[in-house]
LOVEXZA-923552 format. One record per atom (N, C-alpha, C, O): x, y, z; residue number from 1; atom name. Coordinates in pm, 1 decimal. Example, Ala and Ser with C-alpha at 12.3 -4.5 7.8 and 13.67 -1.06 7.14 Angstrom:
LOVEXZA-923552
- 1319.0/-569.0/780.0/1/N .
- 1230.0/-450.0/780.0/1/CA .
- 1320.0/-330.0/780.0/1/C .
- 1423.6/-331.9/846.5/1/O .
- 1285.0/-225.0/708.0/2/N .
- 1367.0/-106.0/714.0/2/CA .
- 1290.0/3.0/787.0/2/C .
- 1340.9/113.8/803.9/2/O .
end
This chain:
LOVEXZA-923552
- -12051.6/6724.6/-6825.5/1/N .
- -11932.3/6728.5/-6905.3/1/CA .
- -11813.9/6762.8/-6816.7/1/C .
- -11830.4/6791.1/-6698.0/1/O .
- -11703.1/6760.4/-6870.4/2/N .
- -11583.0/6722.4/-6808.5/2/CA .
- -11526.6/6883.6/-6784.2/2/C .
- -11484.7/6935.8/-6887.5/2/O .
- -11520.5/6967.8/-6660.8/3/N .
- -11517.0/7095.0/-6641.3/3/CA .
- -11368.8/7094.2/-6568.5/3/C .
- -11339.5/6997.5/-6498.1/3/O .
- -11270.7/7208.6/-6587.1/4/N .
- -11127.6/7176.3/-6494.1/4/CA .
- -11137.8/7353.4/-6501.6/4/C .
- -11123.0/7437.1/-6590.7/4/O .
- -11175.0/7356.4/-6341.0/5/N .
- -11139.6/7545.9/-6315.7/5/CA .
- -11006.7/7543.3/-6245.0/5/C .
- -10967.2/7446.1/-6180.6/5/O .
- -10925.4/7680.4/-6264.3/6/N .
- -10759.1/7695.4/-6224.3/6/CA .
- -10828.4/7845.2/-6177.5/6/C .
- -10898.7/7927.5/-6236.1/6/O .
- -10765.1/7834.6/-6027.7/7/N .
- -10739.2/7971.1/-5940.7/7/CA .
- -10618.1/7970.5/-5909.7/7/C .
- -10543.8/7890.7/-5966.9/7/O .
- -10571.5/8052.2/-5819.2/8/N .
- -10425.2/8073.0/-5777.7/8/CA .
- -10340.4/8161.1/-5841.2/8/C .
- -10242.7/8201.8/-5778.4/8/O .
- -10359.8/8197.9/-5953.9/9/N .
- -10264.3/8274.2/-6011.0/9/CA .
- -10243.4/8407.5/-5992.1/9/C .
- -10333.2/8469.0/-5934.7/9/O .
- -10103.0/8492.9/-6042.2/10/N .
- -10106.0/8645.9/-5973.3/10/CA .
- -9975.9/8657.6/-6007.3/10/C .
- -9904.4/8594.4/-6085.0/10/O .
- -9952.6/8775.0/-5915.3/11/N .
- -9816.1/8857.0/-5939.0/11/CA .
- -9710.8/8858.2/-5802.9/11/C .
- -9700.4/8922.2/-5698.3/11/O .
- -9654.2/8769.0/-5858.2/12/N .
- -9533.1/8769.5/-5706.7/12/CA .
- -9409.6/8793.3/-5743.5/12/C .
- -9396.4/8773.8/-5864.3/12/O .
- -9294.1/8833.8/-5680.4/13/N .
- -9208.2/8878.2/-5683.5/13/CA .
- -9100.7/8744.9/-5683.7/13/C .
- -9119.6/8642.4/-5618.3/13/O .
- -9000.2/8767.0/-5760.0/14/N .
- -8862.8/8669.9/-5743.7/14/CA .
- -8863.7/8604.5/-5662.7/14/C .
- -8868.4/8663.6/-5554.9/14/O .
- -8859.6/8422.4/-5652.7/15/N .
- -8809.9/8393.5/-5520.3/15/CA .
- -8951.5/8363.8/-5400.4/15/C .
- -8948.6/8291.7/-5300.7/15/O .
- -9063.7/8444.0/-5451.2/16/N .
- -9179.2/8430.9/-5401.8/16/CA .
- -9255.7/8296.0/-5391.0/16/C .
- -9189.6/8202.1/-5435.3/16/O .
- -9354.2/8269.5/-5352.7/17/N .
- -9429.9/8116.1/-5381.7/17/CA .
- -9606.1/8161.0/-5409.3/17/C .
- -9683.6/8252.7/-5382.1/17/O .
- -9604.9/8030.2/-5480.4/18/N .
- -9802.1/8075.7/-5536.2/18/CA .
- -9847.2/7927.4/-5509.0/18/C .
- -9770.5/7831.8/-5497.8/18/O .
- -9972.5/7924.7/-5501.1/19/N .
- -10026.5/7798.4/-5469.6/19/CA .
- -10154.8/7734.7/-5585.0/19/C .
- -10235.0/7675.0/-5513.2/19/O .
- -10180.8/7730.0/-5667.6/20/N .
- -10271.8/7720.4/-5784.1/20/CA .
- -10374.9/7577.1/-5758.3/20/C .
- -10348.0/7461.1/-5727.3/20/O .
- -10491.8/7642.5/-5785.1/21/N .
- -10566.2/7492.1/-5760.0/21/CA .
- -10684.8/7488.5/-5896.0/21/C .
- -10726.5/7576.2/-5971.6/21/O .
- -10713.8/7336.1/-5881.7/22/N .
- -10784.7/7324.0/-6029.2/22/CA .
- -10890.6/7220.5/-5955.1/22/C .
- -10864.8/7115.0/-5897.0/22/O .
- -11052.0/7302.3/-5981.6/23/N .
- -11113.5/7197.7/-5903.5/23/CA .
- -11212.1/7119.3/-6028.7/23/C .
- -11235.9/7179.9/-6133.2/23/O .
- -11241.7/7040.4/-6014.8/24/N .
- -11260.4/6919.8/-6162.2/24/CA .
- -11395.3/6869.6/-6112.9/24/C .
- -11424.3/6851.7/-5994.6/24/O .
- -11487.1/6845.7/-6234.7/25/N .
- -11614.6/6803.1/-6239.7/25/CA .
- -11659.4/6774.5/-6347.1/25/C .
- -11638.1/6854.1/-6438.5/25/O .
- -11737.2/6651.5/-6374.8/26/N .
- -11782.2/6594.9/-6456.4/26/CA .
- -11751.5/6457.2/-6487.3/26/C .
- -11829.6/6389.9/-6554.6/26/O .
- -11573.7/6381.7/-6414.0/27/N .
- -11546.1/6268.3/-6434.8/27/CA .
- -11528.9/6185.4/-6275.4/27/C .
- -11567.7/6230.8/-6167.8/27/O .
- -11483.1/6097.8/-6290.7/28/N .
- -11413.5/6023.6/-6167.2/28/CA .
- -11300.1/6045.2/-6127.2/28/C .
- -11202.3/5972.9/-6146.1/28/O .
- -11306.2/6210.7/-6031.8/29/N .
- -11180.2/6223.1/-6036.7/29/CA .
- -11052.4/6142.8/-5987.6/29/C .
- -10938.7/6137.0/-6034.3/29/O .
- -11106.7/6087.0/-5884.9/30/N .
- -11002.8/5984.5/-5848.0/30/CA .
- -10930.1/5885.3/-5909.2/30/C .
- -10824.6/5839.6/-5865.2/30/O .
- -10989.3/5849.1/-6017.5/31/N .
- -10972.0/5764.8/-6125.8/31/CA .
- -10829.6/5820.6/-6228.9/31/C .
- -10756.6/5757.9/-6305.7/31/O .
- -10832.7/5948.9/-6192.6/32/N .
- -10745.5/5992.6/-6368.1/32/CA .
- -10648.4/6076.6/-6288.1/32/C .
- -10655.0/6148.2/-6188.2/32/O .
- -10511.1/6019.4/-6415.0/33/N .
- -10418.8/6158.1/-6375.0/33/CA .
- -10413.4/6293.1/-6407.2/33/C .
- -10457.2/6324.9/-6517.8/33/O .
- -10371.7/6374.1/-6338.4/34/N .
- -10371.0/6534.0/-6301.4/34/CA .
- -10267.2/6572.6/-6393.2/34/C .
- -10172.6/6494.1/-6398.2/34/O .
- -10262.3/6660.8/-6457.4/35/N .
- -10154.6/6758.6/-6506.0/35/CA .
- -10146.3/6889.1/-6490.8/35/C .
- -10248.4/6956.1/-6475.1/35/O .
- -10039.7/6936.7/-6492.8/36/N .
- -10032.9/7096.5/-6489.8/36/CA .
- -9966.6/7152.5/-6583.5/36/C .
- -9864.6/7199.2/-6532.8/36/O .
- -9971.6/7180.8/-6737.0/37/N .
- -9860.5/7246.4/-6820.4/37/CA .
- -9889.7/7406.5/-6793.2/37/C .
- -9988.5/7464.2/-6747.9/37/O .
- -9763.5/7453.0/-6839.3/38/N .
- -9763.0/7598.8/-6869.4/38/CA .
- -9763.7/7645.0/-7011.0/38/C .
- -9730.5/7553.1/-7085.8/38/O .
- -9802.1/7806.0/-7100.9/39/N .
- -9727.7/7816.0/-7161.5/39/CA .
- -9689.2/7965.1/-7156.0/39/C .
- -9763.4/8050.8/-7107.9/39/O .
- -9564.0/7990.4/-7210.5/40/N .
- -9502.1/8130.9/-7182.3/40/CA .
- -9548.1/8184.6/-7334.9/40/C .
- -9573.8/8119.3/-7436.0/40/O .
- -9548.3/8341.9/-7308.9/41/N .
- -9567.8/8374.5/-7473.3/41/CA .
- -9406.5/8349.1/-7536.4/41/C .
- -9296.0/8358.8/-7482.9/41/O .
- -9451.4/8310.7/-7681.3/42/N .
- -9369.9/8246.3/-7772.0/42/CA .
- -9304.6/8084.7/-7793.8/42/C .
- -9238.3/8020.1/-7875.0/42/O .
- -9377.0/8069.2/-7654.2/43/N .
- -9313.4/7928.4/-7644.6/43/CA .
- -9403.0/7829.8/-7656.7/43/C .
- -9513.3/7865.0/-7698.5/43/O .
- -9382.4/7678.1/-7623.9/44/N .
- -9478.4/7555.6/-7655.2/44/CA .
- -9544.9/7571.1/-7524.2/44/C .
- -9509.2/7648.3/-7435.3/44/O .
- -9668.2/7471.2/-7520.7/45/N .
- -9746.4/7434.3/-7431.1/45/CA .
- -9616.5/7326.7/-7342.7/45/C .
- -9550.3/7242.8/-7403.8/45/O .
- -9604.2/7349.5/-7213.6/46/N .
- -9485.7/7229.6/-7114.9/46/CA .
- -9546.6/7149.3/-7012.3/46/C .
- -9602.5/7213.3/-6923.2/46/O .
- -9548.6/7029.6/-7004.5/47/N .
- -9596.9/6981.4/-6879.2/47/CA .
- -9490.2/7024.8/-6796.3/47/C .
- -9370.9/7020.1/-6826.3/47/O .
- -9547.8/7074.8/-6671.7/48/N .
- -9455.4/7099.9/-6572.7/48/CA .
- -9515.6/6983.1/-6441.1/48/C .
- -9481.7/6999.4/-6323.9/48/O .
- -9572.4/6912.0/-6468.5/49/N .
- -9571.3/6844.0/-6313.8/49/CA .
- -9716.2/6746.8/-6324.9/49/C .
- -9821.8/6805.0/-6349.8/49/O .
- -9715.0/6617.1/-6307.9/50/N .
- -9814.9/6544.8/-6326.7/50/CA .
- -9819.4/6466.7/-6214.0/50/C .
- -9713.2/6454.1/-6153.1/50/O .
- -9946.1/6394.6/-6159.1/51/N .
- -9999.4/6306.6/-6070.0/51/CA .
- -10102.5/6236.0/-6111.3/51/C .
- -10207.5/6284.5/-6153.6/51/O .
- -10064.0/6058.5/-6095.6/52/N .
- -10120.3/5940.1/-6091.8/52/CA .
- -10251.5/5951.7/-6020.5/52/C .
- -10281.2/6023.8/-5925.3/52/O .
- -10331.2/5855.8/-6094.3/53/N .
- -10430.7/5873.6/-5958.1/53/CA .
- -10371.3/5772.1/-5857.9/53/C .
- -10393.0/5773.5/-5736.7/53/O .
- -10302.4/5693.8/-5916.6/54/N .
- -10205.4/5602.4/-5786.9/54/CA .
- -10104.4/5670.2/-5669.2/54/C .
- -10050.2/5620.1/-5570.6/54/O .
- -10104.1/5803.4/-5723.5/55/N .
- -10019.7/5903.3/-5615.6/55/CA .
- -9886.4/5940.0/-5658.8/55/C .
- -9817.0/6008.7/-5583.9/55/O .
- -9823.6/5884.6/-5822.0/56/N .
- -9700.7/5873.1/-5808.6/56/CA .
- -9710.2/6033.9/-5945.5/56/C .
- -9783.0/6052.7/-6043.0/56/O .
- -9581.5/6128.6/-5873.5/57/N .
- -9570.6/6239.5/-5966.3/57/CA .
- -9449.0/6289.1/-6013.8/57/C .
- -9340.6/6275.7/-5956.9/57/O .
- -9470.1/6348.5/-6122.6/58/N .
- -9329.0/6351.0/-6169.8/58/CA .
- -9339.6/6495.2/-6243.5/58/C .
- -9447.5/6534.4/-6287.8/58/O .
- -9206.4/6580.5/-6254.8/59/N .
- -9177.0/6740.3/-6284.4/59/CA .
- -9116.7/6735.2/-6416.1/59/C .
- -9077.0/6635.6/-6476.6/59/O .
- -9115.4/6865.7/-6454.5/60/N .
- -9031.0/6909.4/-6547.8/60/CA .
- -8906.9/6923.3/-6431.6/60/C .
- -8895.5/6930.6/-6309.2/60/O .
- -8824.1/6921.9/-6550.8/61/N .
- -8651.8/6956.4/-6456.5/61/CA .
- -8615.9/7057.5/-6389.3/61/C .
- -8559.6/7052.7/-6280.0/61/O .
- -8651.4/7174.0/-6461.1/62/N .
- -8634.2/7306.0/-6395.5/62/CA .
- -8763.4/7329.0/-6275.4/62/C .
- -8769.2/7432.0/-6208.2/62/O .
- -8863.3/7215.6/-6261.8/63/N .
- -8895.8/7258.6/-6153.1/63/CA .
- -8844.7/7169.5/-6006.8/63/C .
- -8846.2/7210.9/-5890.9/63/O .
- -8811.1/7067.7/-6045.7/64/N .
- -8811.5/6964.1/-5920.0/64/CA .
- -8728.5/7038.6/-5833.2/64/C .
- -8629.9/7102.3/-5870.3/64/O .
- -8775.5/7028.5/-5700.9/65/N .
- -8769.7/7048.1/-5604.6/65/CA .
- -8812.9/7174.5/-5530.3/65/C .
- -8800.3/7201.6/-5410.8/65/O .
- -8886.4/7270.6/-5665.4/66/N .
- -8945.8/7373.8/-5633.4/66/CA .
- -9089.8/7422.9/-5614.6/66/C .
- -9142.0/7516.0/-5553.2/66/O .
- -9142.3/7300.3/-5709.7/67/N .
- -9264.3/7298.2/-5724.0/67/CA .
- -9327.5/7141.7/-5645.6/67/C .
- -9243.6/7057.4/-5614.2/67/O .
- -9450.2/7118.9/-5623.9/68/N .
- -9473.7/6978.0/-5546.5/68/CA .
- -9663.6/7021.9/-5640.2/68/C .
- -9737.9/7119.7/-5649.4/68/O .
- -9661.8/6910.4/-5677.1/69/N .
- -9833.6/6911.0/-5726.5/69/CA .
- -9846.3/6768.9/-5629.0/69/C .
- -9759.1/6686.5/-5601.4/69/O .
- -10026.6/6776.3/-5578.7/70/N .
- -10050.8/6727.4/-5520.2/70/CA .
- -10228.4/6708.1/-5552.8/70/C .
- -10296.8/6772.0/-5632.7/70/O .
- -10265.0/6610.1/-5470.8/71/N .
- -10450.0/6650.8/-5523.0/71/CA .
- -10551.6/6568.3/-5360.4/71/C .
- -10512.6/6478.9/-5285.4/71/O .
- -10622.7/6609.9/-5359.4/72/N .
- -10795.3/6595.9/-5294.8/72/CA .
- -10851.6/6485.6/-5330.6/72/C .
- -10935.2/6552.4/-5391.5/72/O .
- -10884.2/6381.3/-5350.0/73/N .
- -10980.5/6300.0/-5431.3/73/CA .
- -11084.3/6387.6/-5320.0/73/C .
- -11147.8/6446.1/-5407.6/73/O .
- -11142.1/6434.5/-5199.0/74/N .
- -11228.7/6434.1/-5163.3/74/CA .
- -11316.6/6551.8/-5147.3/74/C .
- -11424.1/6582.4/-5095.7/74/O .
- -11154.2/6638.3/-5262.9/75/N .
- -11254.4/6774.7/-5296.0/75/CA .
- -11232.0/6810.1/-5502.8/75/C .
- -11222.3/6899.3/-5587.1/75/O .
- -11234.9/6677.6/-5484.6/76/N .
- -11235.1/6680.5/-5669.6/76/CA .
- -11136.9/6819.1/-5707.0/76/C .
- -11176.1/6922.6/-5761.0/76/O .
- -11016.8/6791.1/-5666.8/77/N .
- -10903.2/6939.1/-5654.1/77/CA .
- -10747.3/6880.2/-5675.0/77/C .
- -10703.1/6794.2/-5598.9/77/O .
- -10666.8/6936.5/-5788.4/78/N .
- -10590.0/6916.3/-5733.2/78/CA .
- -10469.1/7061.6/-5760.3/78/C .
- -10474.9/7141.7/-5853.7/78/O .
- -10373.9/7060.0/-5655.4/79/N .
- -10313.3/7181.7/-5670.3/79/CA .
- -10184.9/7145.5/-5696.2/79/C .
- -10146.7/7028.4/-5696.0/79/O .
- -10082.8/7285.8/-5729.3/80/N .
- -9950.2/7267.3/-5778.6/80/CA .
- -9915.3/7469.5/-5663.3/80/C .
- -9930.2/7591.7/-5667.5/80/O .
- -9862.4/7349.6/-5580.6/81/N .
- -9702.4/7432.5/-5485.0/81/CA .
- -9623.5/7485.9/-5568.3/81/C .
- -9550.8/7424.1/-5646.2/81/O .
- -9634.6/7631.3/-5554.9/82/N .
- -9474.2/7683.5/-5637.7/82/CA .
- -9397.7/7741.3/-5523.4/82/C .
- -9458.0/7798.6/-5432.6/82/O .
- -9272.9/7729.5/-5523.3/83/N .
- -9189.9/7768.5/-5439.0/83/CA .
- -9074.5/7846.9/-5506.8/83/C .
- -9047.2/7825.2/-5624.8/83/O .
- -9007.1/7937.1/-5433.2/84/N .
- -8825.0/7988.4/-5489.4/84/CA .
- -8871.4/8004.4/-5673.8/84/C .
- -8806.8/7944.1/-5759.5/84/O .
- -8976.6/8083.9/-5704.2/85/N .
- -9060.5/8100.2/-5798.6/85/CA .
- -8933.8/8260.7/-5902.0/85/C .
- -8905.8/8377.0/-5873.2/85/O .
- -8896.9/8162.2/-6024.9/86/N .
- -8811.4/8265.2/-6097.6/86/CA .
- -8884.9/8309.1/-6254.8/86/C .
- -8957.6/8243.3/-6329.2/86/O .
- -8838.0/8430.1/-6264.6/87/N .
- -8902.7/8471.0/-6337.6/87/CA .
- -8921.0/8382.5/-6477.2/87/C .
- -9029.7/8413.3/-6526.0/87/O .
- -8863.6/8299.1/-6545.4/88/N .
- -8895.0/8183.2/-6627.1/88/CA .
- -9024.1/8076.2/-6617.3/88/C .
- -9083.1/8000.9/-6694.7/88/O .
- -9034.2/8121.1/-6452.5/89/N .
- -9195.8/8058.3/-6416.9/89/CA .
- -9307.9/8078.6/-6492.5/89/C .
- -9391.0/7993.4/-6523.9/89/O .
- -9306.4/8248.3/-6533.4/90/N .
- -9395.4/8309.0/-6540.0/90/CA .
- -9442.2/8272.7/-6700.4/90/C .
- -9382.6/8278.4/-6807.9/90/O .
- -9548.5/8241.7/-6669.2/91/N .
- -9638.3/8197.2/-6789.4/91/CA .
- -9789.4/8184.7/-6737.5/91/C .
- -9818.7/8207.8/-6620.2/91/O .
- -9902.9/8138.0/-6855.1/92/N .
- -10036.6/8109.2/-6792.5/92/CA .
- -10037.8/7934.3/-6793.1/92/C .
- -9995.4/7863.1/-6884.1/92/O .
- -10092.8/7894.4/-6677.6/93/N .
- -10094.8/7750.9/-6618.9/93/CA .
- -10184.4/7654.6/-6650.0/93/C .
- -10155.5/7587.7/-6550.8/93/O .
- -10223.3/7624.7/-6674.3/94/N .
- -10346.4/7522.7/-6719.5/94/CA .
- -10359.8/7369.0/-6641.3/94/C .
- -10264.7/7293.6/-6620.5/94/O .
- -10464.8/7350.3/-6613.9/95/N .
- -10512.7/7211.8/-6536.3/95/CA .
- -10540.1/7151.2/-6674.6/95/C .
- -10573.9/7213.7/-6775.1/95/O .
- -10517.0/7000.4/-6661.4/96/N .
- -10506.7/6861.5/-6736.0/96/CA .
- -10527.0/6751.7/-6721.4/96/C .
- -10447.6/6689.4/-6651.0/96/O .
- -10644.7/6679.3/-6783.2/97/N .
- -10652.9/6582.9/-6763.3/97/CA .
- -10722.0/6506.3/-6894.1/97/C .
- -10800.3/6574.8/-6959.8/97/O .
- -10694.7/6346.2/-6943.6/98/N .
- -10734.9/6297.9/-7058.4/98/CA .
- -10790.7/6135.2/-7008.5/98/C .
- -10748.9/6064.4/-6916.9/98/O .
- -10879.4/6115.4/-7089.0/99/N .
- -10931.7/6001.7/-7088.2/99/CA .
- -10917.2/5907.2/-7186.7/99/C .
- -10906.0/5935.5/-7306.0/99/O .
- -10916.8/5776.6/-7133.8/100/N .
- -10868.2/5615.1/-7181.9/100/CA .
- -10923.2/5623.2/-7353.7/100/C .
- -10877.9/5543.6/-7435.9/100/O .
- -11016.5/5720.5/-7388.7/101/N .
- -11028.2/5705.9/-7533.6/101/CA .
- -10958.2/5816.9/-7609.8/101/C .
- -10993.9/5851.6/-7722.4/101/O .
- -10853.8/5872.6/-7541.2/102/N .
- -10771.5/5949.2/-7588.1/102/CA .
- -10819.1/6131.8/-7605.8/102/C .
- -10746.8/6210.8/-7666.5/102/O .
- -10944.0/6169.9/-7543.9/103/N .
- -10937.1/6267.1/-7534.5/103/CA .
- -10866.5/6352.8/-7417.0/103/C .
- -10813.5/6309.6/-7314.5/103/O .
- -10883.3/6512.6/-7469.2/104/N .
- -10753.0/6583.8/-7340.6/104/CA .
- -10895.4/6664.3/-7319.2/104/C .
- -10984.3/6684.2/-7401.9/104/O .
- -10885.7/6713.5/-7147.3/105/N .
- -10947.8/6852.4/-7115.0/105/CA .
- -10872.3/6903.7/-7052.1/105/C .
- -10777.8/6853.8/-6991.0/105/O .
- -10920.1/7061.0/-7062.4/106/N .
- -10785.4/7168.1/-7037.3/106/CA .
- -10893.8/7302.4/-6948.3/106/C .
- -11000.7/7336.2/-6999.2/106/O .
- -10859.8/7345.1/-6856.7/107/N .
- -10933.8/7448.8/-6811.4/107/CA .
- -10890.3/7547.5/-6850.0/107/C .
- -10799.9/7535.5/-6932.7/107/O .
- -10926.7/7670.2/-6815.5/108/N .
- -10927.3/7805.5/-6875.6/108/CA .
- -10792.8/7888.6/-6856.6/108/C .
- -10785.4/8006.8/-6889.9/108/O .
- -10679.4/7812.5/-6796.3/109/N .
- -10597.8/7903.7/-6739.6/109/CA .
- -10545.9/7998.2/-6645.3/109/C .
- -10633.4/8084.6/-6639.7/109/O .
- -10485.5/8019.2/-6595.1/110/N .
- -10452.4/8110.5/-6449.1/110/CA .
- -10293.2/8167.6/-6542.7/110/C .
- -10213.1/8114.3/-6619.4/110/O .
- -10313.7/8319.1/-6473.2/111/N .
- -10178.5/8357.6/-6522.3/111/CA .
- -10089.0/8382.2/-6412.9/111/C .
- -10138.9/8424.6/-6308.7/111/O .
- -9979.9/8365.2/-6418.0/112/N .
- -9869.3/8333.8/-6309.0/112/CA .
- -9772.1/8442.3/-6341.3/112/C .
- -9720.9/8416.2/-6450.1/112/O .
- -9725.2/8554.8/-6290.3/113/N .
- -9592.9/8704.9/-6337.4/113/CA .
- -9508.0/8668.4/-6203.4/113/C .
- -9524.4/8687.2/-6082.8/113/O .
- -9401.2/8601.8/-6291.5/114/N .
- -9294.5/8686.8/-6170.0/114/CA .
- -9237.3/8807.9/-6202.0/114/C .
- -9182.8/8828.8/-6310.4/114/O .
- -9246.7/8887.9/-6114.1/115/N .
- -9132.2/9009.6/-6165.3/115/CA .
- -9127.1/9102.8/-6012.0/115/C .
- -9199.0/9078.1/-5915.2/115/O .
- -9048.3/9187.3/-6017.3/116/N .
- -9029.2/9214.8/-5873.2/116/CA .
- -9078.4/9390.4/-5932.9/116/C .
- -9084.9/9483.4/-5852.6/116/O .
end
């Protein structure tokens, strides 16, 4: 079955950077695109940053140019770069990915604090 584990997460300070990785088992990973949403308490679930399996990726607004997701096909992995990391970051992160018959899988979460 279709498994998505998220490490990386923690407590960094303003301005800090985190590196989060989600390693995936059970599908073809190479085959499917990657997602990364967040959600903050009180707020919605957000995609913040997705990748093609064709390579092509695209951000939420408030992150571009701070964040870079990227992936492994050859370690069934893919991770999300945080950089110049503000406290609005801070939420728990979730790995994403859905298949051609319209289902979603979601791993367990990583929690992400900025605060100094």
């Amino acid at each position: 079955q279709v498994q998505l584990v998220e490490s990386g997460g923690g407590l960094v300070q303003p301005g800090g950077s985190l590196t989060l990785s989600c390693v995936a088992s059970g599908f073809i990973f190479s085959r499917y695109t990657m997602n990364w949403y967040r959600q903050a308490p009180g707020k919605e679930r957000e995609l913040v940053a997705g990748l093609s399996f064709a390579g092509a990726p695209n951000y939420l607004d408030s992150v571009q140019g701070r964040f870079t997701i990227s992936r492994d096909n050859d370690k069934d992995t893919v991770y999300l770069q945080m950089n110049s990391l503000e406290a609005e970051d801070g939420a728990v992160y979730y790995c994403n990915t859905g298949d051609w018959l319209g289902n979603e899988y979601w791993g367990q979460g990583t929690q992400v604090t900025v605060s100094s």
